[in-house]
C-alpha positions in Angstrom: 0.0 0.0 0.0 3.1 2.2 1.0 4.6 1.5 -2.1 1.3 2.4 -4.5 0.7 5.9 -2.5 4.6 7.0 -3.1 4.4 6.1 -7.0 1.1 8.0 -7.2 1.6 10.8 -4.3 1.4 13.4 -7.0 -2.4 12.7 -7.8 -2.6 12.1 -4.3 -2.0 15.5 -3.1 -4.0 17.0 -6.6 -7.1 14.5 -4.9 -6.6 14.6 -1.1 -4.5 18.0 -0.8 -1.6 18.2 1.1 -1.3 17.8 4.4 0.6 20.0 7.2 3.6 17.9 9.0 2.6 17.5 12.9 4.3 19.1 15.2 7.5 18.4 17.2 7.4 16.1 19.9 9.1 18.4 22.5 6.9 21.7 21.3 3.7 21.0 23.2 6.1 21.5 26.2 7.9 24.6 25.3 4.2 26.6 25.3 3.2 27.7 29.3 1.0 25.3 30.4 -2.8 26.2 31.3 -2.7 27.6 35.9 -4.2 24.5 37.6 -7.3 25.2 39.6 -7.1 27.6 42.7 -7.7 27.5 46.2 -7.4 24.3 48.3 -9.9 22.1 48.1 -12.4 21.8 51.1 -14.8 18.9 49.9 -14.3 15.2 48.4 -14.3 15.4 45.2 -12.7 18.5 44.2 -9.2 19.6 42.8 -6.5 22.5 44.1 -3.3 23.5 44.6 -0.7 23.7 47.0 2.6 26.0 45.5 2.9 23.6 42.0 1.5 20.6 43.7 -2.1 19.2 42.9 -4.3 18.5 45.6 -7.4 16.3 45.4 -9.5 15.4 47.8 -11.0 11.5 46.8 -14.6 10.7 46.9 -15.4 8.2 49.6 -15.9 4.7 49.2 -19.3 3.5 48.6 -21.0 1.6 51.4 -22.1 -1.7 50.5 -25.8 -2.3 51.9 -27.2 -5.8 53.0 
């Protein structure tokens, strides 16, 4: 299949267009990074931060009823 789409890439791009290269591996990382969520978290279930640490709180176990 390789071989028939590099004998025939010219019509390929005339048919499909050309398609942009992705990016870099590293360059997702070199753009600042969305601010994690805010204050500390005070209930289960919710997300905060602590300097650059995440803090989460988890939800309790469910209670198995007879």
């Amino acid at each position: 299949m390789l071989d028939l789409i590099f004998r025939h890439r010219a019509r390929m791009q005339a048919v499909y267009g050309r398609v942009d290269a992705p990016s870099l591996a590293g360059e997702r990382f070199s753009k600042p990074q969305p601010c994690p969520p805010g204050a500390l978290p005070k209930r289960p279930g919710q997300i905060g931060t602590r300097g650059k640490a995440v803090v989460a709180i988890p939800m309790p176990k469910r209670v198995r009823k007879r």
